[in-house]
C-alpha positions, 0 to 999 in steps of 0.5 A: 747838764752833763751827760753819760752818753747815753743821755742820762744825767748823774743825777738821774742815776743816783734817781734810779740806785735810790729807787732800786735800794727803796724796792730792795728794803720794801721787798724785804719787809715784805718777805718778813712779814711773809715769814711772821704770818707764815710762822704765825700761821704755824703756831696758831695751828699748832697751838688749835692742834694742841687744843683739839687734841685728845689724851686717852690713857692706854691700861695696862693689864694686871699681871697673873699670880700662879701656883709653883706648876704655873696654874692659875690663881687670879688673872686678868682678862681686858674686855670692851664694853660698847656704847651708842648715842643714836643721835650720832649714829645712822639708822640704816638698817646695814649699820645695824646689822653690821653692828649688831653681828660684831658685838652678838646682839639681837638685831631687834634689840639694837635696832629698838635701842638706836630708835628709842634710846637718848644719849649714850647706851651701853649695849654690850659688855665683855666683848674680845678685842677682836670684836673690838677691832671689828667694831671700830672699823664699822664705826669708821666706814660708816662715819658713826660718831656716836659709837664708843669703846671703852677697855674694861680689867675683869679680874677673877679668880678661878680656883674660887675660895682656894688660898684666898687669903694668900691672893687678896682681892681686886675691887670693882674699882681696880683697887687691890685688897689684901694678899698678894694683890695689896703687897705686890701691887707695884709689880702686879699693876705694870704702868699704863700708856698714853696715846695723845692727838685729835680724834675722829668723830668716834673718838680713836686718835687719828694714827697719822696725826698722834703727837705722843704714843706710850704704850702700856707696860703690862703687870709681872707674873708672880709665881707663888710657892703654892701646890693649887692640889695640895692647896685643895686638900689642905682646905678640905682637911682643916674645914672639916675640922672647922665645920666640927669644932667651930673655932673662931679661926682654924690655921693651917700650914704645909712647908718644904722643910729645905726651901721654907717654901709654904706649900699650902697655907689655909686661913678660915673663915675664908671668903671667895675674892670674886665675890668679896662683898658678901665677906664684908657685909658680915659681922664676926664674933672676934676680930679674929674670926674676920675673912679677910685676915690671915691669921697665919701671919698677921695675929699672934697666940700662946704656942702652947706645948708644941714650943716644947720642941724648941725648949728641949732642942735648946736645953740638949743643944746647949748642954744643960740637959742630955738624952739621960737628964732625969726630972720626976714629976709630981704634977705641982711644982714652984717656980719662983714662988707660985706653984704651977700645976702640969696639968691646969685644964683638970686638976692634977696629973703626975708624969713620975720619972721622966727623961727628955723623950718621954718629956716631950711623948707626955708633955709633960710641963714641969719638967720643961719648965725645968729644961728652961731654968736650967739654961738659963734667961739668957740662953734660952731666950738667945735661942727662941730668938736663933729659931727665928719664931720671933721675926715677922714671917716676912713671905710678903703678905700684908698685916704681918706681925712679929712674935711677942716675948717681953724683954727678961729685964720686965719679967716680973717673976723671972724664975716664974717667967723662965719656967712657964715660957719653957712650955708656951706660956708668957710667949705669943707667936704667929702660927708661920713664926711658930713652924719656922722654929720647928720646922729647923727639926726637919731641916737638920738644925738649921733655920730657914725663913719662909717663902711664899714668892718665888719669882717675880717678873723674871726675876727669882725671889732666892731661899732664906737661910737662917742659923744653924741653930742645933746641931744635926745630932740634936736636931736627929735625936729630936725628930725621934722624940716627935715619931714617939709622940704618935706611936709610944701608947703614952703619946699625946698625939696618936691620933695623928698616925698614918697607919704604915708610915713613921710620922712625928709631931707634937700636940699642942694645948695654950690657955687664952686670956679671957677678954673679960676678965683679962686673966688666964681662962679655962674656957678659952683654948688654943689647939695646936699640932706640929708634924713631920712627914715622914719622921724617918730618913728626911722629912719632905715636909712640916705642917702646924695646924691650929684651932683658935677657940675651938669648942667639942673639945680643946685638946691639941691631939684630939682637936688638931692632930686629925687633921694632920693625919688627914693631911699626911694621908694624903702626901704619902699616896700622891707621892707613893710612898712604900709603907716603913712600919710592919704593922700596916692595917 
């Protein structure tokens, strides 16, 4: 046998190169085996990770709602509240003490509790979180699992009843009712977080083993066009009213003419949103008279006289009358065949030779209904609908509605229908609709549309601009009819006067249909009236009150006009005013 030399034969080195290559491939396997179960191993491990992990979803904070000098209207405070599961807790008494002295509880209570209690026991509400956090590091250090926090949204609302209407309401289980909180509740309710992975025995995922962490991102502020003092004053004006004349709802609303910013704007019957079971607990005569609806925007109602502002706007505007235009009231006339009275509460009454100013300080209908024809259906109902008084209010509130007027080809008597819709009749609006109409008066003719919102987050909610539906010369000559409403000893509205200073307005009286009957009745009244303040020089502000259903009285100057002078009365002392009129008492 040959050999290499050194005594091995070729055989037994193809021996060894076969036993070399055997231990090459066995070790390999080895080694991939090795990987599989390590891999294995990883994926088993992740996979029981997976299973044991928690996933806590983080709240996010309800944002704030404030009033346009940022005082609070309804905000958000996240409290805690602690429960103990005695079973899994200690019983020494330095746990108890230590527990008790973070959460304020009497000792002797805890105590009683952790000994005689079975399963979990809320012991504590309300708690801060830095309580909280004081808590948790106890729970930690003294390895107690039956100690748990849990995050609680404690919405109020401090102003208690003031513009309740305009907030709504959040309800015990977080849902937004009504308002702004229903509308805005997108922005308001942020998005919430998430933190997943395995817990510790109190149930806080381990911070060194998390497998997704979201934070919350809280709610955006909004900042409303409301003055909180205003609000106040507004409320307090209008519930006296309320209180005397009992109407099933009471409206009232102050806007910056420039902006169309809504300054105050009251509803009642009212309720307080920190208590609103006691609201819906009730039964109400109407569906009108129910809390939780603002009647400002969300019911609509014959305008009454006070439309005689737009109706007279509109005739001098367009030409078909002028300042001279005569008319002559004999206290019954026919439109299209049905005599129609100007006076359909009691009887008749004859205004006699009238021009537009005097129109407008007696009110008289007949002659606006005269206004009405002599435009025209198309016209005139071109522009009802350029004043704006027809849209929905659109400040971003629930429920809110658009005026009604019926298309001129469904008048069924449209000469009938034009004359009577000159003074508020065959129309229906919202009271905001009403007040963006005359509220271009103040603002020298042009429209601009209501604004409840002014700022969302950081971003500002802009001004609406409508038409300039008059002009500035009408628009002038208009405001000095309405002073003459309140101060010519023929005015219906002058017990609307601010002893010292020029205001205007124009009272407002719409009969209803009875739900009875389904026809036109003298028992059932709306009472309106419509201001400036001040009339002379540029009004800083416009206000509508309305009375629905009112009883002790229905007239318009007697019933709403006294509230308005309430309310003027106090704007010219908060902002000073130097009195214009020499014949101040």
């Amino acid at each position: 046998m040959a050999t290499n030399g050194k005594g091995v034969s070729a055989v037994q080195q193809r021996g060894y190169w076969l036993i070399a290559l055997l231990a090459f491939g066995l070790c390999a396997v080895v080694a991939k085996l090795w990987s599989m179960q390590i891999t294995e191993h990883a994926s088993y491990e992740s996979r029981a990770r997976d299973l044991l992990a928690t996933r806590i979803t983080l709240p996010a904070e309800r944002g704030g709602v404030y009033d346009r000098e940022g005082r609070p209207l309804a905000i958000t405070q996240t409290t805690y509240r602690l429960s103990v599961n005695p079973a899994r807790c200690t019983d020494s008494p330095a746990f108890i003490a230590d527990l008790s002295s973070a959460a304020n509880l009497p000792t002797a209570d805890l105590s009683a509790a952790l000994r005689n209690g079975t399963g979990y026991l809320v012991v504590a509400t309300d708690l801060s979180k830095p309580q909280m956090d004081r808590i948790r590091d106890i729970a930690r250090s003294w390895r107690a699992d039956g100690v748990s926090l849990e995050a609680e949204m404690d919405r109020s609302y401090p102003n208690g009843r003031l513009a309740a209407h305009v907030l709504g309401f959040v309800n015990d289980h977080g849902e937004p009712w009504e308002g702004i909180e229903l509308s805005q509740k997108k922005a308001l309710g942020g998005t919430a977080g998430l933190v997943e992975g395995p817990t510790d025995g109190s149930g806080f995922v381990l911070s060194t083993h998390r497998l997704k962490s979201v934070p919350a991102k809280h709610g955006d502020d909004i900042h409303l066009t409301i003055d909180l003092e205003l609000q106040q004053a507004v409320t307090e004006a209008l519930q006296e009213a309320y209180e005397k004349h009992k109407p099933s709802t009471a409206v009232a609303i102050v806007m910056e003419p420039q902006t169309g910013d809504i300054l105050a704007m009251v509803s009642l019957p009212d309720y307080d949103p920190n208590s609103p079971k006691d609201a819906l607990a009730k039964k109400y005569k109407t569906a009108n008279s129910s809390p939780l609806r603002d009647s400002a925007v969300s019911l609509v109602f014959p305008p009454g006289s006070v439309f005689k502002v737009v109706t007279i706007a509109s005739a001098l505007d367009s030409g078909a009358i002028t300042m001279d235009t005569p008319t002559y009231c004999k206290g019954i006339r026919e439109f299209g065949g049905r005599p129609t009275r100007c006076d359909n509460h009691h009887g008749t009454r004859a205004h006699g030779q009238l021009d537009p100013t005097m129109v407008m300080t007696v009110s008289c209908n007949l002659s606006a209904g005269e206004y009405a024809q002599r435009m025209g259906a198309e016209t005139f109902v071109r522009y009802i609908h350029n004043f704006g008084c027809l849209e929905k209010p659109g400040i971003g509130l629930p429920g809110e509605v658009h005026g009604l007027l019926p298309p001129i080809e469904k008048w069924g008597n449209p000469q009938h229908e034009l004359a009577v819709t000159g003074f508020g009749q065959s129309i229906a609006l919202t009271p905001l609709g009403l007040l963006t109409g005359c509220n271009a008066i103040a603002n020298q003719g042009q429209v601009v549309f209501p604004r409840l919102i002014s700022q969302i987050g950081s971003q500002p909610v802009p001004v609406r601009k409508g038409k300039q539906v008059i002009s500035q010369k009408v628009a002038g000559e208009v405001l000095q009819m309405l002073m003459s409403v309140v101060e010519n000893k023929r005015g219906t509205g002058s017990q609307a006067a601010v002893p010292g200073f020029h205001v205007g307005g124009k009272t407002g009286t719409a009969q209803r249909v009875d739900p009875a009957t389904h026809k036109v009745s003298n028992h059932y009244y709306d009472s309106y009236f419509f201001g400036v303040v001040p009339v002379d020089g540029r009004p800083k502000v416009s206000v509508l009150i309305l009375l629905d259903e009112p009883t002790n009285g229905y007239y318009g100057g007697q019933v709403a006009a006294p509230v308005f002078k309430k309310i003027a009365s106090y704007l010219v002392t908060r902002w000073r005013l130097t009195p214009t009129m020499a014949d101040v008492h």
